[in-house]
Structures are given as C-alpha cells and as structure tokens.
TIDRENMAR-430001 format. One record per residue: residue in three letters; y, z, x of N, C-alpha, C in turn. Coordinates in Angstrom, 2 decimals, always signed. Layout:
r = Ala	ny = Y	nz = Z	nx = X	cay = Y	caz = Z	cax = X	cy = Y	cz = Z	cx = X
...
This chain:
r = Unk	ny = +109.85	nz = +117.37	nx = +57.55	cay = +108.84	caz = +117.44	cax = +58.57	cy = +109.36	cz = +116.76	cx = +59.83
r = Unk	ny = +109.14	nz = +117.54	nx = +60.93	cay = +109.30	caz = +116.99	cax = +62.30	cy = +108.86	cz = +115.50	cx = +62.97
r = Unk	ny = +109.22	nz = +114.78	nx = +63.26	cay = +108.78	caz = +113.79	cax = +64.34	cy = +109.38	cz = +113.29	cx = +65.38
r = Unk	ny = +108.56	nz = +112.13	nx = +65.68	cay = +108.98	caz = +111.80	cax = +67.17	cy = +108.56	cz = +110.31	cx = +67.55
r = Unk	ny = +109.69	nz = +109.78	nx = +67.86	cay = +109.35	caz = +108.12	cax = +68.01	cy = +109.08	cz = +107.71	cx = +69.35
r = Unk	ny = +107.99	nz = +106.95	nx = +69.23	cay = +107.60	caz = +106.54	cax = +70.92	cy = +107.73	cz = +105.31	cx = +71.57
r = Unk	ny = +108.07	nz = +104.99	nx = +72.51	cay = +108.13	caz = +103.91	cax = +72.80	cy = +106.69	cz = +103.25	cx = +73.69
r = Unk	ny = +106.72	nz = +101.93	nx = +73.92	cay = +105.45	caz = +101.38	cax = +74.10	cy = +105.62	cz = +101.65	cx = +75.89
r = Unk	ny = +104.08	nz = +102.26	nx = +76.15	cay = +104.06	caz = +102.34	cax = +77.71	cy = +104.64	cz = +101.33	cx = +79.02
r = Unk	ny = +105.35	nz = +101.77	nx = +80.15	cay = +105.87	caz = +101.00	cax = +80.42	cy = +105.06	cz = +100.20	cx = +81.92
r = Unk	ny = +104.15	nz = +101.02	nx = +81.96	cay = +102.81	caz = +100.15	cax = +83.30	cy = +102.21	cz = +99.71	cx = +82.35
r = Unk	ny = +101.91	nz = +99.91	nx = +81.23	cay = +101.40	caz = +98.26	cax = +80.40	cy = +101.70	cz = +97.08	cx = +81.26
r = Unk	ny = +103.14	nz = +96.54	nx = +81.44	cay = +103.98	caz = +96.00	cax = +81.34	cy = +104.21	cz = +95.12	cx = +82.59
r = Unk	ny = +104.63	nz = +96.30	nx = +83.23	cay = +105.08	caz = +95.65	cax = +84.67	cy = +104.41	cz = +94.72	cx = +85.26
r = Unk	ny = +102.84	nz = +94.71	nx = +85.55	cay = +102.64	caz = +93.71	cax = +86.71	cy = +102.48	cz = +91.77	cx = +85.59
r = Unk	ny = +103.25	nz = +91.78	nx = +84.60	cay = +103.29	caz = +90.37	cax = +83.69	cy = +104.48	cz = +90.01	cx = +84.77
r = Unk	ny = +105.43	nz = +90.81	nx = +85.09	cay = +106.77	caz = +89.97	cax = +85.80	cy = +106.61	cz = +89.67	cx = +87.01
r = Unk	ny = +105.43	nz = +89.90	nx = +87.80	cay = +104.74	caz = +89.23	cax = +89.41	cy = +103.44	cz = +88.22	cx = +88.71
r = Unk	ny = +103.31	nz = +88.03	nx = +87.07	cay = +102.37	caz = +86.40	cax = +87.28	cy = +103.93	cz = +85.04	cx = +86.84
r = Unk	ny = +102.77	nz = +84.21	nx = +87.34	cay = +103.45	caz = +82.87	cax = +87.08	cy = +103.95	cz = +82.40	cx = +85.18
r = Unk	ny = +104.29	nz = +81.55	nx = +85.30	cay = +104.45	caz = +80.83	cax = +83.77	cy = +103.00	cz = +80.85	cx = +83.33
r = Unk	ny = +102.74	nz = +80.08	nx = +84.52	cay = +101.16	caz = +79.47	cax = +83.36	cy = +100.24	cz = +80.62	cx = +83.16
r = Unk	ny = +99.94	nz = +81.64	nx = +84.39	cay = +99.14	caz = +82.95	cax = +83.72	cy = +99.84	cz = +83.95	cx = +82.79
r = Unk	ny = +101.23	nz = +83.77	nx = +82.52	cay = +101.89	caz = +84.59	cax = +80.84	cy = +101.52	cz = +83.72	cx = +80.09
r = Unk	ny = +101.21	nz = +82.00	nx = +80.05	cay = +100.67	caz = +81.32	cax = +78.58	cy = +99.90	cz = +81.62	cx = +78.28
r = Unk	ny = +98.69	nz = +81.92	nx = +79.59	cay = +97.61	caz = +82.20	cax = +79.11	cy = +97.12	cz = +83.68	cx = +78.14
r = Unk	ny = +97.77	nz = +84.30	nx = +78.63	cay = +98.19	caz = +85.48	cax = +77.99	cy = +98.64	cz = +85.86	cx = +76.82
r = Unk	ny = +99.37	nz = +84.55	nx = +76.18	cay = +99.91	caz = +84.47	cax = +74.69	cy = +101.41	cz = +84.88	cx = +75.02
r = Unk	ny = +101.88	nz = +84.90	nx = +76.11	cay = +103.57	caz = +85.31	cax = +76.98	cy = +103.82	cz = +84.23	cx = +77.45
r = Unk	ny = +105.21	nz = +84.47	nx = +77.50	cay = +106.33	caz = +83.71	cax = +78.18	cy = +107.60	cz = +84.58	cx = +78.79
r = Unk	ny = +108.28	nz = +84.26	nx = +79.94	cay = +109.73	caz = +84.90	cax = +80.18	cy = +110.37	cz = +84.17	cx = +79.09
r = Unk	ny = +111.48	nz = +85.23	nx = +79.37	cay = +112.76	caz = +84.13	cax = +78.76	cy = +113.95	cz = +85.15	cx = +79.50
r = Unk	ny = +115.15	nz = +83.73	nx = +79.76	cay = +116.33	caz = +85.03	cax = +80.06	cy = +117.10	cz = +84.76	cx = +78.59
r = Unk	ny = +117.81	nz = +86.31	nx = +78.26	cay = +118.50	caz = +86.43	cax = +76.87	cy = +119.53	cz = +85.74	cx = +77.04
r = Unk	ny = +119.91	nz = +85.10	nx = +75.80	cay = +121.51	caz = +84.46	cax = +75.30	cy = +122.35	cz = +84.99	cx = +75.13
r = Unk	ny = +121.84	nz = +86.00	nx = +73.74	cay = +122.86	caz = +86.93	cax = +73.00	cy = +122.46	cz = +88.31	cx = +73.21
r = Unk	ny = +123.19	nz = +89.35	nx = +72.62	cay = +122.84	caz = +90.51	cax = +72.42	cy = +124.24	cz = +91.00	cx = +70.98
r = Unk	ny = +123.15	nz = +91.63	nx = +70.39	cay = +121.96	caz = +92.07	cax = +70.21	cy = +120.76	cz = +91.12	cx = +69.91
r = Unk	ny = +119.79	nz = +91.21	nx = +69.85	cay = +118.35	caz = +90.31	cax = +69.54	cy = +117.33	cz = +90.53	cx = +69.99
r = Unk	ny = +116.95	nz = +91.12	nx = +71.22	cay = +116.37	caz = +91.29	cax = +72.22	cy = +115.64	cz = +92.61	cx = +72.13
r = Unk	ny = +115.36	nz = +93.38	nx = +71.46	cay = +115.13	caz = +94.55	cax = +71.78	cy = +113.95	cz = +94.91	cx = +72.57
r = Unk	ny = +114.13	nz = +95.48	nx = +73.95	cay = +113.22	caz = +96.00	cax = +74.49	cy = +111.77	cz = +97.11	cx = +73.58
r = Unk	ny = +110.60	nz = +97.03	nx = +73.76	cay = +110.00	caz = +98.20	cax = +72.93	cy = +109.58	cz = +99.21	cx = +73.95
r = Unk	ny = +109.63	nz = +98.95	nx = +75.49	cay = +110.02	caz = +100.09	cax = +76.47	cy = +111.00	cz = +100.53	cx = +77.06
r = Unk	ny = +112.22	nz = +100.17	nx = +76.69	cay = +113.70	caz = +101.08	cax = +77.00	cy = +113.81	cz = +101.48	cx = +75.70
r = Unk	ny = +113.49	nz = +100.82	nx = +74.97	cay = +114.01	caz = +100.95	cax = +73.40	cy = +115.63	cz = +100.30	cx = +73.02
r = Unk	ny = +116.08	nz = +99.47	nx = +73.82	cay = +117.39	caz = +99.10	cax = +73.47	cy = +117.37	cz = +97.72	cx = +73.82
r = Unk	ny = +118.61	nz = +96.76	nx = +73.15	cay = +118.84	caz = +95.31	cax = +73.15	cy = +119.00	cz = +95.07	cx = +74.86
r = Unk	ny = +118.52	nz = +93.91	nx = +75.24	cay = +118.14	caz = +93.72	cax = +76.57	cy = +119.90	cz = +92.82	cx = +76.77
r = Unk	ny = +120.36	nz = +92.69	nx = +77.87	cay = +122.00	caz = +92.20	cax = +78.29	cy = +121.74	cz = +90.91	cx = +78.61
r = Unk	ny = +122.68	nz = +90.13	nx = +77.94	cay = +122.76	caz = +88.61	cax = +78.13	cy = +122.56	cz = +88.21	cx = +79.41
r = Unk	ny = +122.01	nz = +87.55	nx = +79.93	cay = +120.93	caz = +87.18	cax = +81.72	cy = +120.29	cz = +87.37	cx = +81.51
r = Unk	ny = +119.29	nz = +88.87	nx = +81.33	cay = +118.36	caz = +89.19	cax = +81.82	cy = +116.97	cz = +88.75	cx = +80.86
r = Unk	ny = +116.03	nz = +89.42	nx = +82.16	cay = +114.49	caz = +88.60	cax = +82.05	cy = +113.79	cz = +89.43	cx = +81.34
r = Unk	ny = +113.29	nz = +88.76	nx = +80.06	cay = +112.48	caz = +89.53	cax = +79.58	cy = +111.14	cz = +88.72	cx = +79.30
r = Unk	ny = +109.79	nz = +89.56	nx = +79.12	cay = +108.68	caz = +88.87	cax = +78.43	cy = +108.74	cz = +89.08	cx = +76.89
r = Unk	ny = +108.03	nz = +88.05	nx = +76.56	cay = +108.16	caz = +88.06	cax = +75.01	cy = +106.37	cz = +88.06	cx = +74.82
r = Unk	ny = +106.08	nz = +88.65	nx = +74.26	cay = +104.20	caz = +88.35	cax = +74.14	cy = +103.57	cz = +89.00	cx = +73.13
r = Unk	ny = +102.40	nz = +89.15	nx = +72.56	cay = +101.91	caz = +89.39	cax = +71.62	cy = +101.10	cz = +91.01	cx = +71.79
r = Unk	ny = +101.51	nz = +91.75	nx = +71.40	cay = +101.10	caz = +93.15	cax = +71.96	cy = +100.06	cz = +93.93	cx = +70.01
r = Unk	ny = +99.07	nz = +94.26	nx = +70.24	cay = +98.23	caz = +95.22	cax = +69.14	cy = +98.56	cz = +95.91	cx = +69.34
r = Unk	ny = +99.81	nz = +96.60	nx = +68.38	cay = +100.21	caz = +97.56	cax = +67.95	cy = +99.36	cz = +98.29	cx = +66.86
r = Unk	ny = +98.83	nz = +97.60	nx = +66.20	cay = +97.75	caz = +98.73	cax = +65.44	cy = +96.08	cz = +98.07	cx = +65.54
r = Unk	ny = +95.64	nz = +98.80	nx = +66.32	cay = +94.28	caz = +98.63	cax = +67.53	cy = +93.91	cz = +99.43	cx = +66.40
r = Unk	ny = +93.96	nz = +100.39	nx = +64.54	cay = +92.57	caz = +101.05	cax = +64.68	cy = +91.42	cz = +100.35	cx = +63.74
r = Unk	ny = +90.65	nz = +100.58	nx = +63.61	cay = +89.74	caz = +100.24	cax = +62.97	cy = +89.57	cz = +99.76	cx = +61.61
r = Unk	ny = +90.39	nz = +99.19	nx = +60.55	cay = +90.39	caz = +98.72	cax = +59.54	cy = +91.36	cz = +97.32	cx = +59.37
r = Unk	ny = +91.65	nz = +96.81	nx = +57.86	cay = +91.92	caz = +95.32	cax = +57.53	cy = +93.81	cz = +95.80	cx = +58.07
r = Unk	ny = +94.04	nz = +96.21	nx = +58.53	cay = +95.53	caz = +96.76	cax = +58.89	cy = +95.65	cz = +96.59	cx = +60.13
r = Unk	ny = +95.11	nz = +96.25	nx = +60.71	cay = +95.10	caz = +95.98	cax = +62.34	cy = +95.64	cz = +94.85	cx = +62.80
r = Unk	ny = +96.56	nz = +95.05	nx = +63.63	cay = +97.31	caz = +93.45	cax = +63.54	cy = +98.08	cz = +94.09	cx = +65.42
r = Unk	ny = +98.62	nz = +92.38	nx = +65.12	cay = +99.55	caz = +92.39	cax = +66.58	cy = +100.52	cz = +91.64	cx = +65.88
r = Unk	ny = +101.64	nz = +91.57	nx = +66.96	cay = +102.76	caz = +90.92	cax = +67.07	cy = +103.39	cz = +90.47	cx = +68.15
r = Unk	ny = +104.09	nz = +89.96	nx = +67.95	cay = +105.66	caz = +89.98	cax = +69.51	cy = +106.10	cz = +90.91	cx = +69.79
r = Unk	ny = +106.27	nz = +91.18	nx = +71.11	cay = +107.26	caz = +92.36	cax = +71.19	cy = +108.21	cz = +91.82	cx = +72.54
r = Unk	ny = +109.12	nz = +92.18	nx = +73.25	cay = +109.55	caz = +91.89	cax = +74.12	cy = +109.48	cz = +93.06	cx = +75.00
r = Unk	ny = +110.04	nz = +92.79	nx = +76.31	cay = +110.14	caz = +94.10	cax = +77.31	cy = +110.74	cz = +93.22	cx = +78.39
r = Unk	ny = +112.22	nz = +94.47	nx = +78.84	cay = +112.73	caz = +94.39	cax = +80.17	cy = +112.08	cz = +94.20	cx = +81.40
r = Unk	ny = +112.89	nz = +92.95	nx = +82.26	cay = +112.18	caz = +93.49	cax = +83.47	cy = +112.57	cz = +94.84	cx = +83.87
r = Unk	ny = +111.75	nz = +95.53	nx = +84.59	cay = +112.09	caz = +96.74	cax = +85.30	cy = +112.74	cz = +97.88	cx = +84.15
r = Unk	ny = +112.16	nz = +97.79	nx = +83.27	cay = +112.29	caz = +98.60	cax = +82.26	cy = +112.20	cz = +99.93	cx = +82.27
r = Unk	ny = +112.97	nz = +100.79	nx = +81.97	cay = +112.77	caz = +102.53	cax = +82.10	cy = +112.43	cz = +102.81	cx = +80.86
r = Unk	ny = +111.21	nz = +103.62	nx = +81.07	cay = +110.24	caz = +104.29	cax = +79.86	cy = +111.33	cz = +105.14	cx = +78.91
r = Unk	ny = +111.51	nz = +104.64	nx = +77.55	cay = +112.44	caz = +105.32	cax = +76.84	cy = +111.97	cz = +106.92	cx = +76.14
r = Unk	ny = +112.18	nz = +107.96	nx = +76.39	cay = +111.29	caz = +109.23	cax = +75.65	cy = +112.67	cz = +109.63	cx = +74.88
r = Unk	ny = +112.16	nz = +109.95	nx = +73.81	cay = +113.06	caz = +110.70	cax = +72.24	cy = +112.93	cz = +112.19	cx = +72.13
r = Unk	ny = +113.59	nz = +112.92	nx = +71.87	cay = +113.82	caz = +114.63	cax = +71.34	cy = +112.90	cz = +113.94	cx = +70.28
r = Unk	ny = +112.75	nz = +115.41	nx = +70.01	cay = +112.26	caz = +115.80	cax = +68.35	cy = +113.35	cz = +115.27	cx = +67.16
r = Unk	ny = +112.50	nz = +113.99	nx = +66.76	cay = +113.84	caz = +113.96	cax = +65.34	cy = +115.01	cz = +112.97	cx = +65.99
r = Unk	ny = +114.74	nz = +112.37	nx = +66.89	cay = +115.68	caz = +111.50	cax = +67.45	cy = +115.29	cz = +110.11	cx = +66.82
r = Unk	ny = +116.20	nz = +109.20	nx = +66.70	cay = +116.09	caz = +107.31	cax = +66.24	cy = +117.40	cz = +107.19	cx = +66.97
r = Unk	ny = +116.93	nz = +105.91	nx = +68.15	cay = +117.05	caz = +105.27	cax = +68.59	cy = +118.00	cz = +104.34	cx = +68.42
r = Unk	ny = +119.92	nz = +104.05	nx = +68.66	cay = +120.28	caz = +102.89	cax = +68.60	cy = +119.48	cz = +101.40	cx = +68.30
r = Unk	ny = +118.63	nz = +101.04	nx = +68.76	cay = +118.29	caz = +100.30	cax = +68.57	cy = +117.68	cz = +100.24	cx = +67.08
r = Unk	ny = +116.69	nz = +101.06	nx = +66.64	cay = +116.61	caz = +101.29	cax = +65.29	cy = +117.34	cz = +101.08	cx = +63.97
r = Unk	ny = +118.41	nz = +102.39	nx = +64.56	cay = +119.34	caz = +102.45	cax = +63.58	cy = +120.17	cz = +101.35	cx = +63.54
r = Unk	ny = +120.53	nz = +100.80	nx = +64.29	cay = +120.99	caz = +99.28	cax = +63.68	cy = +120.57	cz = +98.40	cx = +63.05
r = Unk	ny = +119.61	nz = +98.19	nx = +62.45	cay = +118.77	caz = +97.29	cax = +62.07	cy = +118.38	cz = +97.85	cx = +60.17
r = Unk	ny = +117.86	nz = +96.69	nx = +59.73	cay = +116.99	caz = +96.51	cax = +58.90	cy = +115.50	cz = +96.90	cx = +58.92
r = Unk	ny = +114.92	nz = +97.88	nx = +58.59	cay = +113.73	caz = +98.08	cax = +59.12	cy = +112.67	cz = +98.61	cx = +57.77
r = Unk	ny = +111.33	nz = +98.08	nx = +58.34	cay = +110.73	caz = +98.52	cax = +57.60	cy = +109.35	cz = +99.79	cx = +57.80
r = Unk	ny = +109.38	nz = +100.47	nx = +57.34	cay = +108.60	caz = +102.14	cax = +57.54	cy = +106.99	cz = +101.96	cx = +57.31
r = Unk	ny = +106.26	nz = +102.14	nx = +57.86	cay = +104.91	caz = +101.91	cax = +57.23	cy = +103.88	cz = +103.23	cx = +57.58
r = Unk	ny = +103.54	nz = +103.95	nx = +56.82	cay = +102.74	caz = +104.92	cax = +56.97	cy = +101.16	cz = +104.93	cx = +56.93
r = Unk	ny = +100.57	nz = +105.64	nx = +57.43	cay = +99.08	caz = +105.34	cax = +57.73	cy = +98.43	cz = +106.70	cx = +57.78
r = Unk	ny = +97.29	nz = +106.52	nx = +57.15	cay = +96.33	caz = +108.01	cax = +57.16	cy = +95.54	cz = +108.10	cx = +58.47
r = Unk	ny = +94.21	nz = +108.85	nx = +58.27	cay = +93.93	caz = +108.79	cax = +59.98	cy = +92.55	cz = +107.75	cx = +59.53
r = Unk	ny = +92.38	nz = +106.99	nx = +58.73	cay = +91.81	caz = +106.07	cax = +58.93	cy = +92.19	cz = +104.82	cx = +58.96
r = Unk	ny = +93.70	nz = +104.88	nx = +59.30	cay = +94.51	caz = +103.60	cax = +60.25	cy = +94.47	cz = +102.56	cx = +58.69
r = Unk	ny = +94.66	nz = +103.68	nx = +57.64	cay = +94.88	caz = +102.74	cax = +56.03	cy = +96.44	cz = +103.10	cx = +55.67
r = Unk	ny = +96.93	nz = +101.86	nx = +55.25	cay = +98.69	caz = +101.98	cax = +55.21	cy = +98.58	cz = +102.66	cx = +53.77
r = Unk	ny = +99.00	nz = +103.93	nx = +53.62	cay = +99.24	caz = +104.52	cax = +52.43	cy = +100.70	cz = +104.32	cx = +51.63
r = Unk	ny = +101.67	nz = +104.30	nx = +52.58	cay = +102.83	caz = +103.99	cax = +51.83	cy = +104.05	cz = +103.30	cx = +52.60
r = Unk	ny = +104.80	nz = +102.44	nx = +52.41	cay = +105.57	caz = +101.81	cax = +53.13	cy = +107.40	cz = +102.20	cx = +52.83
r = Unk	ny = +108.14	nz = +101.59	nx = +53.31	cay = +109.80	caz = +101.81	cax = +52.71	cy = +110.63	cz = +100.40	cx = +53.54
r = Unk	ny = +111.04	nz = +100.01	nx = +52.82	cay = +112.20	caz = +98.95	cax = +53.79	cy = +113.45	cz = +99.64	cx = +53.66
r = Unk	ny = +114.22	nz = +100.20	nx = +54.81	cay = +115.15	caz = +100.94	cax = +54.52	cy = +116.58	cz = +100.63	cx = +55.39
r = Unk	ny = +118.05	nz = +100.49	nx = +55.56	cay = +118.72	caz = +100.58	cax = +57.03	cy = +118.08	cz = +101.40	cx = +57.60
r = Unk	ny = +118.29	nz = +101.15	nx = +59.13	cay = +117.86	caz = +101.83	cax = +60.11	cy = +118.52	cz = +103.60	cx = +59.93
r = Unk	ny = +119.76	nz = +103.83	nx = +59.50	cay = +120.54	caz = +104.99	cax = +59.32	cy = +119.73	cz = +105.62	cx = +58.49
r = Unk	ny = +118.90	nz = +105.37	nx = +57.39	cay = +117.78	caz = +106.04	cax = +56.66	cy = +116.69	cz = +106.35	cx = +56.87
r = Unk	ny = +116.39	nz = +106.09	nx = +58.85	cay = +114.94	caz = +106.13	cax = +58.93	cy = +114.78	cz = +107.93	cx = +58.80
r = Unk	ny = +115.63	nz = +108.24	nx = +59.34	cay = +115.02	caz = +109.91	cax = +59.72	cy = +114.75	cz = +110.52	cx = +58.55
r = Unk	ny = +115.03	nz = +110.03	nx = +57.62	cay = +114.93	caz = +111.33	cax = +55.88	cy = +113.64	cz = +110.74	cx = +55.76
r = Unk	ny = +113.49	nz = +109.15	nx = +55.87	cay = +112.86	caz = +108.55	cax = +55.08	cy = +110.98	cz = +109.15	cx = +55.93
r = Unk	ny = +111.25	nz = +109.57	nx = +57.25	cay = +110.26	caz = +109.29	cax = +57.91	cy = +109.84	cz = +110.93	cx = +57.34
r = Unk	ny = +110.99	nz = +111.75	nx = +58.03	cay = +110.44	caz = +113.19	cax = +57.57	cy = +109.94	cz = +113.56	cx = +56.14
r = Unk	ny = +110.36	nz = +112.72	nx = +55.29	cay = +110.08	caz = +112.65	cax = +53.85	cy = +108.36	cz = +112.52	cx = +53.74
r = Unk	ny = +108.26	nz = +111.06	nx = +54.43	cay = +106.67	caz = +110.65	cax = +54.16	cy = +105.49	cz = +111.87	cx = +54.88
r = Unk	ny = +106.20	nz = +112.35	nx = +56.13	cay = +105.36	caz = +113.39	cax = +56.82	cy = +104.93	cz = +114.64	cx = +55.66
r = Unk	ny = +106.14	nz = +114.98	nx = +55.17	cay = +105.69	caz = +115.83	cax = +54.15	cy = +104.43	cz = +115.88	cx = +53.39
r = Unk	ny = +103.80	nz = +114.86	nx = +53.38	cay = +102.33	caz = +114.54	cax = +52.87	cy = +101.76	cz = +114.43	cx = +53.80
r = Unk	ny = +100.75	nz = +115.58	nx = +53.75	cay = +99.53	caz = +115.93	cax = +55.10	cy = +98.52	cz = +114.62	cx = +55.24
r = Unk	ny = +98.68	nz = +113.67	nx = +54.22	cay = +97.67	caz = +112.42	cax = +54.15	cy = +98.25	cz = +111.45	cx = +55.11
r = Unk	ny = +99.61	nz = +111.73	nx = +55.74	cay = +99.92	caz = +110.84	cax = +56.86	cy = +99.74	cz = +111.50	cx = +57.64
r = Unk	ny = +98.94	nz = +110.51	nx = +58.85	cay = +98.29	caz = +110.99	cax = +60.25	cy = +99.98	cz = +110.25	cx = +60.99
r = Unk	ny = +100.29	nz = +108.94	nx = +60.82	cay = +101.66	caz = +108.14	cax = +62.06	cy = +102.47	cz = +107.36	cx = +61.08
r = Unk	ny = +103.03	nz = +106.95	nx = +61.74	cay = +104.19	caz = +105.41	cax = +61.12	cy = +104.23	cz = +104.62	cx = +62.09
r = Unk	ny = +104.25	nz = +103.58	nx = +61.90	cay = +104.93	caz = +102.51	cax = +62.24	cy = +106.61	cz = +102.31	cx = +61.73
r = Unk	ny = +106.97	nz = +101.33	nx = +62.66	cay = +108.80	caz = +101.06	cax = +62.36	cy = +108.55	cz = +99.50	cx = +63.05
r = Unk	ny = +109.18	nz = +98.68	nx = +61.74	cay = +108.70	caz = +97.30	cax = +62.15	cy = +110.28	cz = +96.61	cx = +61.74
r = Unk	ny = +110.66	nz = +95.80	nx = +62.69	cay = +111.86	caz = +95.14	cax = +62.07	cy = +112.12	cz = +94.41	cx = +60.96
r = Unk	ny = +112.65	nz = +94.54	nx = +59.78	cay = +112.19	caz = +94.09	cax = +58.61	cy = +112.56	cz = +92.22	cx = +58.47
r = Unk	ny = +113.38	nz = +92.14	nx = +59.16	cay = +113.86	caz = +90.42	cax = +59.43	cy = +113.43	cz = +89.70	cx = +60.12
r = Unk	ny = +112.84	nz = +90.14	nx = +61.31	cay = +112.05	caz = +89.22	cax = +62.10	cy = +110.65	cz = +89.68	cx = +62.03
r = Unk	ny = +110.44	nz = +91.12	nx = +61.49	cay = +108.99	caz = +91.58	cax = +61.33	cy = +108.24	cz = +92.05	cx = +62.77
r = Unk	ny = +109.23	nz = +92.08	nx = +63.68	cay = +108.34	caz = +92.51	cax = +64.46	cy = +108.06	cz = +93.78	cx = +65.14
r = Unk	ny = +107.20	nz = +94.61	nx = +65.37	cay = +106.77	caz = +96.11	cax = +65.54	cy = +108.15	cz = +96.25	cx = +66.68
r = Unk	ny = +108.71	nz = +97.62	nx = +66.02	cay = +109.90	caz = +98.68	cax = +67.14	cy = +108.92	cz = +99.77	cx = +67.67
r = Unk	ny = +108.70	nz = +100.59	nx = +67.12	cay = +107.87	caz = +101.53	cax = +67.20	cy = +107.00	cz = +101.96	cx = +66.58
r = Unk	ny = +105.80	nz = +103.36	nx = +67.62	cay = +105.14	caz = +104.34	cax = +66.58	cy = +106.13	cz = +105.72	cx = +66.45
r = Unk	ny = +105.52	nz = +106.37	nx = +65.21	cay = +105.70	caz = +107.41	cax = +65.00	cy = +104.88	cz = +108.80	cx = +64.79
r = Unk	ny = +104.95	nz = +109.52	nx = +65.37	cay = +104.47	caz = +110.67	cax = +65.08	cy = +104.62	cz = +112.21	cx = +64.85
r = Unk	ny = +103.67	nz = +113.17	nx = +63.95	cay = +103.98	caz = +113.83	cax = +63.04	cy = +104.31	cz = +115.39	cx = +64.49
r = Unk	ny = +105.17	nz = +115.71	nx = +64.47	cay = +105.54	caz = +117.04	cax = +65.31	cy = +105.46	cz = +118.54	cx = +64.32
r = Unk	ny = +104.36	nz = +118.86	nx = +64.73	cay = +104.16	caz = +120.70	cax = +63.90	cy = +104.74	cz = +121.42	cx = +64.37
C-alpha cells in the first residue's frame, strides 16, 4: 500500500524565532545553537540541523485526536526552515538513519499496532500495516530519544 510522509508545517513555526528567551519559556521552548550533527533533526526540513545553527526545541501535540493516545513531545525546528514535501513512498534521510519506532492508528486516533524497526525498514514495514483498511495514519517516533519524526499517511 501507498504512502506518504509529512513533515510538520512550517508557519507553525516561524514567528517563535522573532520572541525573546523568556516568551519561548513560557511556551514550554527554548533556542539552542547545535554542537553535533547528527542529533538535531529538524521536523520541518526533515533533516539533522548543521553544527552553529539555531534551532527551537519545544513541545509540539503531535497527536491532538480525541482519545487516551494523545500526547506531545519535543520536537525541534530550523531557523528559516524549508517546508520538507516527500513523493509517494519516499523516507527521508533523516528517518532512515535512525532507530525508529512505527505506530499505527485507526480513525478513532486508537494505536492498533506498533513496530520498532531500523529506519531502512520503514517503507515495507509502513506499506505492510496500510494493507489493513483499519489503519486510518502512522506515526514515526524516534525510538532512542522517543521523540515524534513524523506523520504518515495512507495514498489510494
């Protein structure tokens, strides 16, 4: 089965890098400039952010729907970040490098089945789960630090 990985909107985003420190605390954010790379992964370029640069780190609801599955996390984002868009059936360097874990969801935002897989296994693993009409999306969550990469969704 077809899909397609999305990355998180990128005017979400932007006007956090014109407030101060203290209105990103308030926010549950902070800047930071990166050390290393890889570590960093942007979730609106979709790729590891380059040793200097400014990124926010903050707590973003990635799963806003309506049941005990609803959660947030960290995510980071480039300054001046370019909106990352995927082909059909595309994963992401950033992905595929990693440890990751798969989480599938019906359309009442209930996790039906999960996978911790390398990143090089997401595409079987994802088109695999689509195969069952009882998944409405996925999630793709980093399995070591746990924190949300992407959504996923089902392409007819």
């Amino acid at each position: 089965m077809n899909f397609q990985i999305r990355a998180l909107p990128a005017d979400q985003f932007a006007p956090l890098f014109g407030l101060s420190d203290a209105d990103l605390a308030q926010r549950l954010a902070c800047r930071q400039v990166v050390t290393a790379k890889p570590g960093t992964p942007c979730r609106v370029s979709m790729r590891d952010a380059d040793i200097g640069e400014t990124v926010i780190l903050l707590n973003y609801q990635h799963q806003p729907g309506n049941s005990p599955y609803r959660a947030s996390h960290a995510v980071y984002v480039r300054e001046n970040a370019i909106q990352a868009e995927f082909a059909v059936n595309e994963v992401p360097d950033v992905i595929r490098s990693r440890l990751v874990s798969v989480r599938f969801f019906d359309r009442d935002h209930m996790m039906v089945d999960a996978e911790v897989v390398s990143g090089e296994a997401v595409s079987s693993v994802i088109s695999k789960g689509f195969d069952n009409a009882g998944i409405a999306y996925a999630h793709i969550h980093n399995a070591k630090p746990g924190c949300f990469a992407a959504s996923v969704h089902r392409v007819d």
